[in-house]
Backbone as numpy.savetxt, mean C-alpha at the origin, in Angstrom:
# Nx Ny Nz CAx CAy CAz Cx Cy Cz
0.86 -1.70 4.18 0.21 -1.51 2.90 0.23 -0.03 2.58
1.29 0.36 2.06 1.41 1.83 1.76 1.14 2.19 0.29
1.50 3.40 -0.47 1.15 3.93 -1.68 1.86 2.93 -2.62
1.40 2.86 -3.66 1.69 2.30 -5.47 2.17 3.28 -6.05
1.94 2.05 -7.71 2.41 2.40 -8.29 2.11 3.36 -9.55
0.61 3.97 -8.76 0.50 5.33 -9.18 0.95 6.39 -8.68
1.64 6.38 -7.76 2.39 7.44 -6.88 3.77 7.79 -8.13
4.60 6.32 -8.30 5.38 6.64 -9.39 5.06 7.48 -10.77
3.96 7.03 -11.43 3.78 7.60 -12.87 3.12 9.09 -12.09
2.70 9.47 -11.22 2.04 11.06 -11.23 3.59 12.00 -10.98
4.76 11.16 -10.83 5.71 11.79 -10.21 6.07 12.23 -11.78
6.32 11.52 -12.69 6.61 11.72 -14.14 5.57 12.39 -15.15
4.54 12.53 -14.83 3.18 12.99 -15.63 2.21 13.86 -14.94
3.10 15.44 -15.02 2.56 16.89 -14.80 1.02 16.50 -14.84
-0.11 16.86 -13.63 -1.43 17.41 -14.22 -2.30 16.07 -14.63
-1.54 14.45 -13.93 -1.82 13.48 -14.69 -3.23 13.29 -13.60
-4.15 12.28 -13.70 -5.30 12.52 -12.76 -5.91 10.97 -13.91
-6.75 9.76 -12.36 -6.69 8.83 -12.56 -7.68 8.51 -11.39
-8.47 7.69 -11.60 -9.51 6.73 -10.70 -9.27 5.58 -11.13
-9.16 4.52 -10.27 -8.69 3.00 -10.47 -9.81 2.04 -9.87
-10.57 1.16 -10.24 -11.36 0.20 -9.16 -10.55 -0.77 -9.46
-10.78 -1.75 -8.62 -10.31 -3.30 -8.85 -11.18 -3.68 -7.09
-11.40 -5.10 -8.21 -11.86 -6.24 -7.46 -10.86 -7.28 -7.61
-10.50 -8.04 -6.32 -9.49 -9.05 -5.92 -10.40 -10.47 -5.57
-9.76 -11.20 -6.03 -10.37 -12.81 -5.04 -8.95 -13.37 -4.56
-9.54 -13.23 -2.98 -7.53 -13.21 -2.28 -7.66 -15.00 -2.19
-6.65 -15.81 -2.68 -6.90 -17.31 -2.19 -5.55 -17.45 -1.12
-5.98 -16.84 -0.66 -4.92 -17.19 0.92 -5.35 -18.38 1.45
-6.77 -19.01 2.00 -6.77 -19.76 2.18 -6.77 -21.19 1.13
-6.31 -20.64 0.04 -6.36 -22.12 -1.04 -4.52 -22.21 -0.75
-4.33 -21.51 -0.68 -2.71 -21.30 -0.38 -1.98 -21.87 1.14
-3.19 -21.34 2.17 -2.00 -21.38 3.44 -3.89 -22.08 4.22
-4.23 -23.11 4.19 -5.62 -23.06 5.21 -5.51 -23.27 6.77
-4.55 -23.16 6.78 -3.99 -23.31 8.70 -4.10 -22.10 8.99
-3.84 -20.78 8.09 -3.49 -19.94 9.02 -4.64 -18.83 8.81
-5.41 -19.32 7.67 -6.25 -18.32 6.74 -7.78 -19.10 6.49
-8.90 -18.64 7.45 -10.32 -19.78 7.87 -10.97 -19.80 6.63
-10.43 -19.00 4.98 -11.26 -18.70 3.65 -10.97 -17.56 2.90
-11.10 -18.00 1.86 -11.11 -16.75 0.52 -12.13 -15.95 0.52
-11.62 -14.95 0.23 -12.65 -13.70 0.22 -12.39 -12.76 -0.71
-13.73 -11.81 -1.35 -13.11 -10.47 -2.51 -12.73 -9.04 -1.22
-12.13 -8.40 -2.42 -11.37 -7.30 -1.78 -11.50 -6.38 -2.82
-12.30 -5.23 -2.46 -12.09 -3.75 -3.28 -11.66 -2.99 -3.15
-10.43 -2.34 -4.01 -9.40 -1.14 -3.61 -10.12 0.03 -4.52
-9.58 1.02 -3.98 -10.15 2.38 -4.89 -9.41 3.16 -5.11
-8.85 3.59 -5.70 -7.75 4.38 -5.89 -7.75 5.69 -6.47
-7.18 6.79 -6.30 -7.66 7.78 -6.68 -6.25 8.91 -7.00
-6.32 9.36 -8.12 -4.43 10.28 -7.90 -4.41 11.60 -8.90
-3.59 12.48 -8.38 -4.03 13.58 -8.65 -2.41 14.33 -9.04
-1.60 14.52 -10.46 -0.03 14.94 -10.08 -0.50 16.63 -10.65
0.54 17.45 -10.16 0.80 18.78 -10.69 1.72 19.24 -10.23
2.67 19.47 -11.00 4.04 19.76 -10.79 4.84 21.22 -11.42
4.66 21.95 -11.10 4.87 23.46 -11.90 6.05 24.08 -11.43
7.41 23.91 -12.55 8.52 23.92 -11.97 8.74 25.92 -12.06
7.78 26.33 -12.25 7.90 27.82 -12.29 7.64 28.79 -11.08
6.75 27.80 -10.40 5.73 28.15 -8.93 7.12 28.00 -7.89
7.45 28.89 -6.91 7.84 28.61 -5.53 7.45 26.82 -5.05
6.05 26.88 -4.91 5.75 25.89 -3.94 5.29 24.78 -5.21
5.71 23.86 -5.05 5.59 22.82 -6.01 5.23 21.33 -6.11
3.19 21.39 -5.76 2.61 20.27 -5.22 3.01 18.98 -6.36
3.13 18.14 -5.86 3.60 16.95 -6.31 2.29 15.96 -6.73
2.45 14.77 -6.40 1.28 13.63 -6.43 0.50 13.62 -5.06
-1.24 14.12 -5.00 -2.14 13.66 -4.47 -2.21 12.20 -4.32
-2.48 11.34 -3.13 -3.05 9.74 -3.56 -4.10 9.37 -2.24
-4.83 9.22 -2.80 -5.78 8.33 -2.16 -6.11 7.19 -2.42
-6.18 6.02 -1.17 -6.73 4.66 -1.46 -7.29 4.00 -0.09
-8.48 3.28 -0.54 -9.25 3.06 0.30 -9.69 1.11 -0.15
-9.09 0.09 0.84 -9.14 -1.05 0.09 -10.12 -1.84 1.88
-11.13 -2.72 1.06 -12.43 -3.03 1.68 -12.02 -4.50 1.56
-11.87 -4.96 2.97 -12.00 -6.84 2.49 -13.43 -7.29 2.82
-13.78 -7.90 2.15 -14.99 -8.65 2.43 -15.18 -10.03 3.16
-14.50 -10.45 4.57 -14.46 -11.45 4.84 -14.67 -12.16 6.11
-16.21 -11.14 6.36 -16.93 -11.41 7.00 -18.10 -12.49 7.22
-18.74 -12.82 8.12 -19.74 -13.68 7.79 -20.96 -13.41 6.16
-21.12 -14.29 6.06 -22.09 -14.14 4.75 -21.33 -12.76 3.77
-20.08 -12.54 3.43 -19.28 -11.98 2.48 -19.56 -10.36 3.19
-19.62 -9.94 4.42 -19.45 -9.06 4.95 -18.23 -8.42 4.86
-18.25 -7.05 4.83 -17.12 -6.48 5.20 -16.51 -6.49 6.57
-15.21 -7.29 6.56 -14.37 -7.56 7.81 -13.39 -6.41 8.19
-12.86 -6.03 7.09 -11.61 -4.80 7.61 -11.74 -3.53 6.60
-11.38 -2.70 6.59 -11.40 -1.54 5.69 -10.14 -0.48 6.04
-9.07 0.10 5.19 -7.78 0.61 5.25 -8.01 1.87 4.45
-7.92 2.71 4.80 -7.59 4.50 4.26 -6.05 4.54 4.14
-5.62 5.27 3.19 -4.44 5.97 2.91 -4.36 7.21 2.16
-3.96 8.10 2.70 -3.92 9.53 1.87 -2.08 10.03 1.99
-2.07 10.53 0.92 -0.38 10.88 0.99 -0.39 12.34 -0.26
0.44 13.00 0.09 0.94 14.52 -1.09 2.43 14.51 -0.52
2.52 14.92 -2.17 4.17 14.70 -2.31 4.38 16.60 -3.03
5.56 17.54 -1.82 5.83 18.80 -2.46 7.51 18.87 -2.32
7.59 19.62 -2.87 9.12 20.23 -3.04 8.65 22.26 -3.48
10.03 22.64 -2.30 10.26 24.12 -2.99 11.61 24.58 -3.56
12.31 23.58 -4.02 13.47 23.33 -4.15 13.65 22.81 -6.06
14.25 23.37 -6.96 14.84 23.05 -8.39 14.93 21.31 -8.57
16.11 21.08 -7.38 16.23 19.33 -7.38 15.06 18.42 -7.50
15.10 17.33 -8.00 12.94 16.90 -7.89 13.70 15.74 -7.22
13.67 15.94 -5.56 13.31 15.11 -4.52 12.62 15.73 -4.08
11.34 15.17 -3.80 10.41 15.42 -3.20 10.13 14.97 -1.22
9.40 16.01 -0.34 8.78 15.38 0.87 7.15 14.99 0.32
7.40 13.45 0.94 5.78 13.09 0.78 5.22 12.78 2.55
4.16 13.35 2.39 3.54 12.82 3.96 2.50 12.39 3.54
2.28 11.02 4.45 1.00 10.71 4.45 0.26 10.19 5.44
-0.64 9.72 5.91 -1.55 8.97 6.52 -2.29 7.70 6.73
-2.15 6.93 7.51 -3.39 5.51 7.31 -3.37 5.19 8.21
-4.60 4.56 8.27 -5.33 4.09 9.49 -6.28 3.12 8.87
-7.12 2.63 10.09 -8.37 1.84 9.51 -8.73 0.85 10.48
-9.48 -0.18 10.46 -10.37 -0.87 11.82 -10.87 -2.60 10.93
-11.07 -3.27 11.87 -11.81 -4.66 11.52 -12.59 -5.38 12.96
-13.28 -5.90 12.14 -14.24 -6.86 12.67 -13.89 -8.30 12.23
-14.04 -9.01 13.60 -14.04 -10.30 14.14 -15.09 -11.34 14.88
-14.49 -12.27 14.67 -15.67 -13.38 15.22 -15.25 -13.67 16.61
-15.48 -13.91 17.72 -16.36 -13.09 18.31 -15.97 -11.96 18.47
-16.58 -10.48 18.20 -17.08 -9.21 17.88 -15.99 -8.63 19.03
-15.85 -9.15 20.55 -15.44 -8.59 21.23 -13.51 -8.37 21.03
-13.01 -9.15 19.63 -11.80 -9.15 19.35 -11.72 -8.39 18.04
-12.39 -7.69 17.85 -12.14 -6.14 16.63 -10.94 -5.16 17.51
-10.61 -4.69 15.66 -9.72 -3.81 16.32 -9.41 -2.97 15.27
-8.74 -2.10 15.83 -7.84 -0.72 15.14 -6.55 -1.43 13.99
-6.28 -0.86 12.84 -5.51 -0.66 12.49 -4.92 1.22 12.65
-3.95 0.65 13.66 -3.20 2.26 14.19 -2.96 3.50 13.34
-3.37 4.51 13.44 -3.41 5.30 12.77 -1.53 5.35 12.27
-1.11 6.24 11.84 0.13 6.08 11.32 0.28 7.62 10.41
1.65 8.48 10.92 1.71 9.43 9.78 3.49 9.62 9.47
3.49 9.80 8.13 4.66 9.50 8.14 5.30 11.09 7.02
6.65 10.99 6.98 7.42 12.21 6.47 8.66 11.98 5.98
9.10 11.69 5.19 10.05 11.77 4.38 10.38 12.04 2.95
11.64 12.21 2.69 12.22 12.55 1.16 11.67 11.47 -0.13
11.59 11.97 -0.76 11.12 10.47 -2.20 11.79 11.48 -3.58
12.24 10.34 -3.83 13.21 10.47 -5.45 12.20 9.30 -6.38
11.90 9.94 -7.41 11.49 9.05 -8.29 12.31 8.94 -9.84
12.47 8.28 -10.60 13.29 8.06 -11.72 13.73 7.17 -12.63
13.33 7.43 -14.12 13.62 6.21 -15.10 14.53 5.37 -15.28
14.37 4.12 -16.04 15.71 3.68 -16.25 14.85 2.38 -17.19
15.60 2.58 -18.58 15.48 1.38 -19.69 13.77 1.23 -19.84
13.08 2.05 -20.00 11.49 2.61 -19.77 10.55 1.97 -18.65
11.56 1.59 -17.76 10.70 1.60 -16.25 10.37 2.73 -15.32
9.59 2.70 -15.04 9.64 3.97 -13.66 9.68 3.72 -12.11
10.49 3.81 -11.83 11.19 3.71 -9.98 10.88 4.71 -9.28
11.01 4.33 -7.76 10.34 5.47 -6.62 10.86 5.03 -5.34
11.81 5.63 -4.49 11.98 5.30 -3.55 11.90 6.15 -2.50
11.38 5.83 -1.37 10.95 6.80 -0.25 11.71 6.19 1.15
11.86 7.12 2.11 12.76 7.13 2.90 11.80 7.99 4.19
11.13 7.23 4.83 10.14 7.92 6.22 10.63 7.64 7.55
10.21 8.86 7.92 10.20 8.91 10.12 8.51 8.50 9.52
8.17 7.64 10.66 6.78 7.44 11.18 6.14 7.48 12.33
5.54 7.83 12.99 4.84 7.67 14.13 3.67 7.46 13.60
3.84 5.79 14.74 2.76 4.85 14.85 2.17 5.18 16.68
0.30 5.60 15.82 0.03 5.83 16.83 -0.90 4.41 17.64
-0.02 3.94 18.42 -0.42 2.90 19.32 -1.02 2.84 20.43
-1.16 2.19 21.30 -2.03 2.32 22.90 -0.07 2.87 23.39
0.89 2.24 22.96 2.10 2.55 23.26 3.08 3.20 22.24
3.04 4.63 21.40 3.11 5.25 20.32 4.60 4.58 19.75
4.71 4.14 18.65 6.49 4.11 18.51 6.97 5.08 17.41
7.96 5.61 17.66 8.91 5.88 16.13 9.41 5.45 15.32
9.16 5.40 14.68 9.89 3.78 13.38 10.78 4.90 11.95
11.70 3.84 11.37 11.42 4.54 10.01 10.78 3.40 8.98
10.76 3.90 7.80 10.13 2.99 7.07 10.76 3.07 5.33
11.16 2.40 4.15 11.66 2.37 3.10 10.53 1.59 2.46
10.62 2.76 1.37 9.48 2.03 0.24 10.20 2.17 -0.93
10.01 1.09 -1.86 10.36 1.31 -3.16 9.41 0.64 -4.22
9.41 1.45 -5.28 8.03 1.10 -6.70 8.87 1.20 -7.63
7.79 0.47 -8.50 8.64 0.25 -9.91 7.39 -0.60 -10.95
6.91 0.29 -12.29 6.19 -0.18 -12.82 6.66 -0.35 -14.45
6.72 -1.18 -15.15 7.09 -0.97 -16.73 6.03 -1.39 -17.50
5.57 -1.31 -18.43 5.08 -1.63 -19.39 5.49 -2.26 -20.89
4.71 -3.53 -21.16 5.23 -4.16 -22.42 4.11 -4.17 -23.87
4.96 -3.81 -24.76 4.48 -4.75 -25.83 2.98 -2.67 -26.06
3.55 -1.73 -25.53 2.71 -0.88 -25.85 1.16 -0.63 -24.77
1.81 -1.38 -23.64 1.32 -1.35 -22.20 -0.02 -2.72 -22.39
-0.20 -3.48 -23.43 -1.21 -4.40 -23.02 -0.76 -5.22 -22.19
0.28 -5.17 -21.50 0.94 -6.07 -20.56 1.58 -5.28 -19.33
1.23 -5.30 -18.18 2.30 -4.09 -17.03 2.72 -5.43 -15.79
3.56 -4.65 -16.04 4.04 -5.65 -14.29 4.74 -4.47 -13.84
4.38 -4.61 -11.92 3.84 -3.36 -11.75 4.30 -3.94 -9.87
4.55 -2.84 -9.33 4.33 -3.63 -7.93 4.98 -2.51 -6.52
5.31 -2.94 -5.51 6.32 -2.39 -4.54 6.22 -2.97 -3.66
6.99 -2.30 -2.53 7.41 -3.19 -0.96 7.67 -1.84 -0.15
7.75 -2.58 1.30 7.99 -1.74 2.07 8.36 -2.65 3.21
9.42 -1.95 3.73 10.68 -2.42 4.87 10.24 -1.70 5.96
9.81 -2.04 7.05 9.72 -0.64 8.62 10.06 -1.49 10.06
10.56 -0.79 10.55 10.28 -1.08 11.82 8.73 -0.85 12.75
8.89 -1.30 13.92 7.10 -1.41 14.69 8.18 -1.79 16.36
7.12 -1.07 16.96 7.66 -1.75 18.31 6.70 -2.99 18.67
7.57 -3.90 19.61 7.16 -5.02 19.90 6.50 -4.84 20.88
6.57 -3.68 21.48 5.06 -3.55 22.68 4.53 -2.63 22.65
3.14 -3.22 22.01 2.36 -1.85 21.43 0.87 -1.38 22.80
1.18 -2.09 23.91 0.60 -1.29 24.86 -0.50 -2.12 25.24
-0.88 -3.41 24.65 -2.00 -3.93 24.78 -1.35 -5.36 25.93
-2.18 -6.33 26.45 -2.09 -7.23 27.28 -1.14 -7.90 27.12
-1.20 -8.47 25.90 -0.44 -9.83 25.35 1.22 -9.53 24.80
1.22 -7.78 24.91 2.70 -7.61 24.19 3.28 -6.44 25.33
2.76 -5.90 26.35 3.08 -5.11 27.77 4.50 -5.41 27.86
5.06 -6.90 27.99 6.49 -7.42 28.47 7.21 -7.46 27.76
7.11 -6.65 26.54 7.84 -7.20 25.30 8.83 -5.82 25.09
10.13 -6.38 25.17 11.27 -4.92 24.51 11.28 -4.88 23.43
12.13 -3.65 22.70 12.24 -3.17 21.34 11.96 -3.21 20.18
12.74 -3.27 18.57 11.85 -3.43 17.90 11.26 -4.95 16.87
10.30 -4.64 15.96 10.59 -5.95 15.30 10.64 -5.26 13.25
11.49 -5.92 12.80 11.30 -5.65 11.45 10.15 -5.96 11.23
9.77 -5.45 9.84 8.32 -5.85 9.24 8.29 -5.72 7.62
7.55 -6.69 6.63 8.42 -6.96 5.60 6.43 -6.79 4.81
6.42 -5.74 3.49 5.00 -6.10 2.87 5.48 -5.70 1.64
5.11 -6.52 0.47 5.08 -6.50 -0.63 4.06 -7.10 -1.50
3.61 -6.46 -2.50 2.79 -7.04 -4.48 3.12 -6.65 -4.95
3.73 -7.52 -5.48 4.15 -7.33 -7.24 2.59 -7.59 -7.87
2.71 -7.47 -8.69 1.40 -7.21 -9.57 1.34 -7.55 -11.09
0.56 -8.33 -11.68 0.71 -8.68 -13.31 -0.55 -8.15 -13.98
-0.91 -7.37 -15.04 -1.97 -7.05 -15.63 -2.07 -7.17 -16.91
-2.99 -7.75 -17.80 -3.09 -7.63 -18.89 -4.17 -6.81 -19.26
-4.10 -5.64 -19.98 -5.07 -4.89 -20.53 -6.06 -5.11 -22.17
-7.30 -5.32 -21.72 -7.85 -5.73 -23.17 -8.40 -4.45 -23.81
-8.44 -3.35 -23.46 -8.58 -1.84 -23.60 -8.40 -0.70 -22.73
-8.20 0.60 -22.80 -7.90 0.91 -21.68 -8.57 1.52 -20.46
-10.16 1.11 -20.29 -10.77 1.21 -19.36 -10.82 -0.65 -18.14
-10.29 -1.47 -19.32 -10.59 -3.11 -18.40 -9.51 -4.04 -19.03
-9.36 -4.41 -17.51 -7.75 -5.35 -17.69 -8.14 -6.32 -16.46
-7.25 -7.63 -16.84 -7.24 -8.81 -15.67 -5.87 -8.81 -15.49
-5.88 -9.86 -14.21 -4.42 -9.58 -13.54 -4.14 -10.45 -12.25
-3.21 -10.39 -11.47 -2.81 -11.07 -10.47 -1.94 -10.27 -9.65
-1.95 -10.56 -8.12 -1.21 -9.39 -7.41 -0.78 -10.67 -6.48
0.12 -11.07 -5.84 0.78 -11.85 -4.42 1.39 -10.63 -3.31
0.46 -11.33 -2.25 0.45 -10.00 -1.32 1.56 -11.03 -0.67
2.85 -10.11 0.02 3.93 -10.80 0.46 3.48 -10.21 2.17
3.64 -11.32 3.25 3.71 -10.35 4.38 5.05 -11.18 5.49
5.24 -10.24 6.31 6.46 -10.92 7.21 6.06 -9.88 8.28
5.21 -10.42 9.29 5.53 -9.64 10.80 4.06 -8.53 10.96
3.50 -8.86 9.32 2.50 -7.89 9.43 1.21 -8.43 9.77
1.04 -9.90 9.56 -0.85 -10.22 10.03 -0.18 -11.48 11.42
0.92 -11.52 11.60 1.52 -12.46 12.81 2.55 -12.02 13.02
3.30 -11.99 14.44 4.28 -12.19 14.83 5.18 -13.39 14.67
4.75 -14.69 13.96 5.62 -15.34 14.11 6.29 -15.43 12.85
7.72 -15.62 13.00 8.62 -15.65 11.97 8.40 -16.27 10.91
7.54 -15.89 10.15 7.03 -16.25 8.63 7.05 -15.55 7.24
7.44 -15.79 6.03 6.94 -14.91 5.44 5.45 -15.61 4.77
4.74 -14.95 4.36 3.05 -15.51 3.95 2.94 -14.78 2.88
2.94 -15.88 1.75 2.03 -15.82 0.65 0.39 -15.82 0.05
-0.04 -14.86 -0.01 -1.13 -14.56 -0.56 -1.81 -13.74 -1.94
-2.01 -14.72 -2.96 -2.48 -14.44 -4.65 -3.56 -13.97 -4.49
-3.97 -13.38 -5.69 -5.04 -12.97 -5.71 -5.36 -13.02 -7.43
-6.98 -12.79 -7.97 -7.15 -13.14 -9.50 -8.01 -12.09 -9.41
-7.94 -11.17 -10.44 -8.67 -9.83 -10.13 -8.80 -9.00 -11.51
-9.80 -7.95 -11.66 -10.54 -7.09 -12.39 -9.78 -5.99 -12.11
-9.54 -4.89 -13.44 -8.91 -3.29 -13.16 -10.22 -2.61 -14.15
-10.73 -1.65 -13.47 -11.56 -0.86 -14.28 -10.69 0.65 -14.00
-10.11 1.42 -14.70 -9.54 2.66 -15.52 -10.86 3.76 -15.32
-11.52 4.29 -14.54 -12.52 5.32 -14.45 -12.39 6.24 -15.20
């Protein structure tokens, strides 16, 4: 679950600066109930910051912060919670940018004694962002080190892409991300395990805006390799609120 598709528009919009809430109702389990014990809400927060000053030597790019809270704990508790911070600079005329960023984060389980870490993670690579037919695209290209009980090196490919219709009361909006992970990350159950495994996460995203502080919408969280090891890909919708801060 890496950066959006506000990372794209701050890459195009000098000085642009944005707070996002949204509330999600994930129906994974109306979707998949074998693998998923219930539906639960989910609050993301989003936060982005661009400045781009092609006159300056050093030439900070897009700030992003996001911080997304599931609630799907006993009695609508918070079960997991995910940080991400990322800045994108260049000192270079060309606008490819290096973005680095960060995430980590932790959850709680039933019984308590099976919580855990989501591994911290920092990553470094080149990102090109760029129009085409009034969409905006973003593709990034990372070394990562995943910090594990057994650390791995991975790389990782992200790509975004958001357009707007009809004078933006309509966006479809979304991205993915391709990485590798090692298959033995140091703990009991994966000790015997060699090399690596792909890993596959994507939302696309649909929004309709009824002004521009509040919009409804739908996001399908795509996963492959990321909440199981077994060869699946898993569909998970969601029906959700955008408040524009």
């Amino acid at each position: 679950m890496k950066f959006r598709l506000l990372f794209i528009c701050c890459v195009f919009y000098g000085g642009a600066f944005a707070q996002i809430l949204q509330v999600h109702y994930d129906l994974r389990h109306t979707v998949d109930p074998d693998r998923n014990p219930k539906n639960f809400c989910s609050l993301y927060f989003e936060y982005f910051k661009a400045q781009d000053s092609t006159s300056a030597f050093f030439k900070p790019g897009a700030f992003f912060l996001k911080v997304q809270t599931d609630m799907r704990g006993q009695q609508g508790n918070i079960a997991q919670s995910f940080i991400q911070a990322s800045q994108s600079f260049r000192f270079w005329k060309p606008k490819i940018n290096i973005a680095i960023q960060y995430s980590g984060g932790l959850g709680v389980t039933e019984p308590k004694q099976y919580s855990y870490y989501i591994n911290n993670a920092f990553s470094v690579g080149p990102s090109y962002a760029f129009t085409w037919k009034g969409a905006f695209f973003s593709n990034t290209l990372s070394y990562t080190y995943n910090a594990a009980k057994k650390p791995g090196n991975d790389l990782m490919y992200s790509f975004y892409w958001g357009k707007g219709f009809w004078n933006y009361k309509v966006e479809f909006a979304g991205d993915f991300e391709l990485y590798t992970l090692n298959k033995n990350q140091g703990d009991p159950t994966t000790q015997n395990l060699r090399g690596k495994r792909l890993c596959f996460f994507g939302e696309p995203q649909l929004w309709f805006n009824f002004n521009k502080t509040v919009g409804a919408g739908t996001r399908a969280l795509l996963y492959y390799h990321v909440t199981t090891t077994d060869n699946v890909l898993q569909l998970c919708p969601t029906v959700a609120l955008r408040f524009k801060l």
